[in-house]
N, C-alpha and C positions, 0 to 999 in steps of 0.2 A: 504493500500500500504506500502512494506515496502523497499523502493528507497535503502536502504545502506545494502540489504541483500548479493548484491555481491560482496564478498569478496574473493579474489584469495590466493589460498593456497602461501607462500613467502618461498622460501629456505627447502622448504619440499621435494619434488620432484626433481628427475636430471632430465634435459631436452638432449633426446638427437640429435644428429644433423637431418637435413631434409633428407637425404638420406638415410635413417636406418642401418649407416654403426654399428653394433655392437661393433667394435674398438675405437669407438672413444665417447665420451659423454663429456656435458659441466654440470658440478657440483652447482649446488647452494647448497652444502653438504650435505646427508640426514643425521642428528642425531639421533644416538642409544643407544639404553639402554648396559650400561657397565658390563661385564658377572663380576662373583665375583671375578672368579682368577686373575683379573686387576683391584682387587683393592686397593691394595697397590700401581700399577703405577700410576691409575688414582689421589690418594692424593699426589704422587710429584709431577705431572704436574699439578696439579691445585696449588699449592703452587706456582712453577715457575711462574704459567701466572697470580696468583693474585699480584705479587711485588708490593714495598711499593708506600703505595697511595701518590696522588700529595698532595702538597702544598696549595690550591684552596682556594681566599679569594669570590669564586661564593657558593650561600649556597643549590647547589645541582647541580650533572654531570652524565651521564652517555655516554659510549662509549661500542658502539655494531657491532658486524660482520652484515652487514644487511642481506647478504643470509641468512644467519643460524638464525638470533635473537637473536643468544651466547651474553651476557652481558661481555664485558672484564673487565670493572673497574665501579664502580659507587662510588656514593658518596650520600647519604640521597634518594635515587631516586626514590623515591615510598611519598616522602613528597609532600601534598598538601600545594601548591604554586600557584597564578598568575601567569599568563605568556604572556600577552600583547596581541601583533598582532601578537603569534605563532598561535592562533588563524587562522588566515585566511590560516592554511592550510588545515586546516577541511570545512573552508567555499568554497573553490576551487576546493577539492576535491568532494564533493557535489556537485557544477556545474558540475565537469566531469562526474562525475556518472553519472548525469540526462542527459547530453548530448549523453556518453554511450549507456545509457539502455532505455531512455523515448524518445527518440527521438526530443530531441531539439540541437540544435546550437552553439556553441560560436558563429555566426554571425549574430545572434538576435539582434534588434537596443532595448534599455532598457531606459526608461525617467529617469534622476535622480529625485528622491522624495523631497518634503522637510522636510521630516523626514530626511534624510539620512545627515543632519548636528548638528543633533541633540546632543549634546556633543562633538560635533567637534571644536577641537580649532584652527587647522590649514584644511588652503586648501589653499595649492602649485600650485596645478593644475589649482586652476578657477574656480570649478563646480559651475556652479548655478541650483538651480531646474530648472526644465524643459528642459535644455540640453539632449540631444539624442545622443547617443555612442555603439557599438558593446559593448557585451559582452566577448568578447576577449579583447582589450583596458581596459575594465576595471578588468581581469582578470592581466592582465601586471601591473595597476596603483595598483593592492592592491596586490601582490603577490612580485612585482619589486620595488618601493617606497613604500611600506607599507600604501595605502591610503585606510584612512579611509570611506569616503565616496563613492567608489568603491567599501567596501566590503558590505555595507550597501545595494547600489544599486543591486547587483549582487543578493543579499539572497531576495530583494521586488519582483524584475522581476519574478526571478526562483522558491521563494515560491509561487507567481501567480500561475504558471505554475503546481507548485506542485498540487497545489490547485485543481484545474479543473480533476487533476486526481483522486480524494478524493472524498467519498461520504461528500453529504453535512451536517456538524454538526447542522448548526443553530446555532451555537454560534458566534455571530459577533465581541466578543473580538480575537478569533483566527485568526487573520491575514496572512497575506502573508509571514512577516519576520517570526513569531512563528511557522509557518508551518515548514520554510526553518530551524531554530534553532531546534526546533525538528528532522530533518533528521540531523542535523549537532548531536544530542546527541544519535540519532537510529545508526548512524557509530560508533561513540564512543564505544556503547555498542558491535556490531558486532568484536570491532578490541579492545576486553576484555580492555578497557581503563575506571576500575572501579572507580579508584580517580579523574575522567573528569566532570565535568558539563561546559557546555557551555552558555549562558546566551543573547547574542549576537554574530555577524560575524566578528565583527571586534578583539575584545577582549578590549575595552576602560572597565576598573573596578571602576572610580569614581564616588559617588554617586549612583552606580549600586548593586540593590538589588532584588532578588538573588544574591550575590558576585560568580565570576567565579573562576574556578580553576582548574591547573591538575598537571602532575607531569614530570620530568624527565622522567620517565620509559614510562607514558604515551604518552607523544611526541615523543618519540624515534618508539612507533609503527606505530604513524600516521605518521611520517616522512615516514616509510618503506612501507607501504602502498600507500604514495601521490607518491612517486620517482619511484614507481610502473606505472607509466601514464606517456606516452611518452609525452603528452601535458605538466604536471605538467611539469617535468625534464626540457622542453625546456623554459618554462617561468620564474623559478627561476634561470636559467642558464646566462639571458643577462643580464650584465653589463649596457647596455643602451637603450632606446628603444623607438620610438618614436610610440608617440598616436595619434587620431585624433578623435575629437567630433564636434558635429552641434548645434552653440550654437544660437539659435533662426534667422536661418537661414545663419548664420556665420560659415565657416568654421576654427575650432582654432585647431595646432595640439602644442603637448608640449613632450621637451625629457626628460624622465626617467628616474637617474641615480639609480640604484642596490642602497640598503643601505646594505649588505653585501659588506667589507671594505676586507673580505679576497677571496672572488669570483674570479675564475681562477689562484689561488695562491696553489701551492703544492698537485694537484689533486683536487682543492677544486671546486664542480661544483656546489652546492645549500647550502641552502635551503630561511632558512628565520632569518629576526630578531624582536627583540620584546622587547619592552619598555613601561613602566609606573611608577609612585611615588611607587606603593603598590608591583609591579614583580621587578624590579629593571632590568637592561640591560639581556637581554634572548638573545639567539641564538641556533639555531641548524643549524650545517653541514653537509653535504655529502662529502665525500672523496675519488676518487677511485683511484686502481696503477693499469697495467698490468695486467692482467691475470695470475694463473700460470699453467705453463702446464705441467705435469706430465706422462711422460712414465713407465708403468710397464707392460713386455712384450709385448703382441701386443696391449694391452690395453690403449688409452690415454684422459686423464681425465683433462678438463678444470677448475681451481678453479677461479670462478670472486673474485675480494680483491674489498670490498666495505665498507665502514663504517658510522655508523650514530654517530654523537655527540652532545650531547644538553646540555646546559648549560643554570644554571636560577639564577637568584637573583647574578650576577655580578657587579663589579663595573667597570671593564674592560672588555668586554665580549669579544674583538676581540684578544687578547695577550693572555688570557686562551684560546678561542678556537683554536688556534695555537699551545698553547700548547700540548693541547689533542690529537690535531690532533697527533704530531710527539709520543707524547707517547702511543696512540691507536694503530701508527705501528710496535713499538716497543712489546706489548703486544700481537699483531698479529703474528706477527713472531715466539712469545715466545709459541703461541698456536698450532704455525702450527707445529712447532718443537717437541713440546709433542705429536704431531699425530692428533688435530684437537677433542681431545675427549672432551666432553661437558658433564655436569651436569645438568640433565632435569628442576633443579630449578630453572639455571639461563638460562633460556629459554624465550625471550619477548612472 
């Protein structure tokens, strides 16, 4: 079975409207290859939109058009790095998939294990094994507060699940989670993220051997892929969000808060954040403006303006991502102005 083979073409393709009006189409830009008599223009305008790098005491950024996958500015981005509980967007994404394409649920009730506190140093929330929760709530609890034990849960239930659909190895060290980590490093490869291994769901790196790792450039695709699922989008999106679990026949619910600090702030609608001793403060953003829409004669052409931004090994990671942000619009602008033309190498 190979669960993370569908993968949807992203900013390849115009989409155009329902009514097949020819006039009108909505852009995710298609990039072309640049004929040679432009190209002389194409080196000014990539000079214009590479302008001088930031300042960044984070030790690797990257900021990308997300329809297109255009790379506007990076910074080390291809360095293998830690990156915490970015982590559980791979682990999320994976349930959606399954949910998707194998036909299971987010409203499957899931046992917490007690494996799933295993390197856990904090629990906010209460779990104790044996508690019983939707897998939606705990999609909220490891996507919305970053909990670890939620993401732990989510990859036991769902690699079960995976399980049952696999012929049977006979190897009884391959478990439920290693099934689930496995599908979490089968996407990886699917969405070309060569400098990624995954290790576990949650991304905890202490005392963890295989050590995890991936890259700016790497998360920057998984970002563009998760924000691709209307479920993702809407779960990395609340601010706050109340839970409810059955805790040995007690009903306990508990609220939420987002630990993205810039969430609904200047477009900003996701993603996630991520921290440990070894990554140091991670983030990645979503950022979107207006649409824009362009008339050329009868012809009218929707460009969505969407941006992904990840930043790793910070010591401030919410005042740089802020940063980025306003200087990825600025860089946007400076692209869109050169005419939008792209270099296939900086292509995610």
């Amino acid at each position: 079975m190979r669960l993370a083979k569908q993968v949807p073409l992203q900013g390849r393709d115009a989409i155009r409207v329902a009514n097949g009006d020819p006039a009108f189409k909505v852009l995710p830009f298609q990039p072309a290859v640049i004929p040679f008599r432009r190209f002389s223009f194409v080196i000014v305008a990539c000079c214009v939109i590479a302008g001088p790098k930031l300042a960044m005491a984070a030790q690797a950024y990257i900021i990308v058009d997300s329809k297109t996958g255009y790379i506007l500015q990076e910074q080390k981005s291809k360095d293998k790095r830690q990156v915490g509980s970015l982590t559980k967007m791979a682990t999320a994404a994976v349930v959606l998939d399954w949910a998707e394409h194998r036909g299971g649920s987010v409203g499957e009730v899931a046992t917490i294990p007690p494996e799933a506190f295993t390197g856990v140093r904090e629990n906010p929330i209460g779990f104790r094994p044996g508690d019983k929760i939707e897998l939606r709530d705990l999609l909220y609890a490891a996507l919305v507060q970053s909990d670890n034990i939620a993401a732990y849960t989510l990859a036991a239930h769902v690699g079960s699940k995976l399980q049952s659909l696999m012929p049977a190895t006979g190897d009884k060290k391959f478990g439920p989670v290693d099934t689930f980590i496995s599908q979490m490093n089968a996407l990886a490869k699917q969405l070309k993220m060569v400098r990624t291994r995954f290790v576990n769901p949650h991304g905890i790196d202490e005392n963890v051997k295989p050590t995890p790792f991936s890259t700016a450039e790497d998360m920057a695709r998984l970002a563009r892929y998760a924000m691709n699922k209307a479920g993702f989008r809407f779960y990395v999106s609340q601010k706050e969000r109340q839970i409810s679990f059955d805790d040995f026949g007690h009903k306990r619910n508990y609220l939420l808060r987002n630990t993205n600090e810039l969430l609904g702030r200047d477009g900003i609608d996701g993603v996630k954040t991520g921290q440990t001793a070894k990554a140091g403060e991670c983030l990645v953003l979503s950022a979107n403006k207006e649409a824009q829409v362009v008339q050329q004669g009868q012809m009218t052409t929707v460009y969505p303006r969407h941006l992904i931004i990840v930043v790793l090994g910070s010591t401030n990671r919410f005042a740089e991502g802020d940063q980025l942000v306003r200087q990825g619009w600025d860089l946007y602008e400076q692209w869109v102005a050169a005419g939008r033309l792209v270099q296939p190498e900086k292509l995610l």
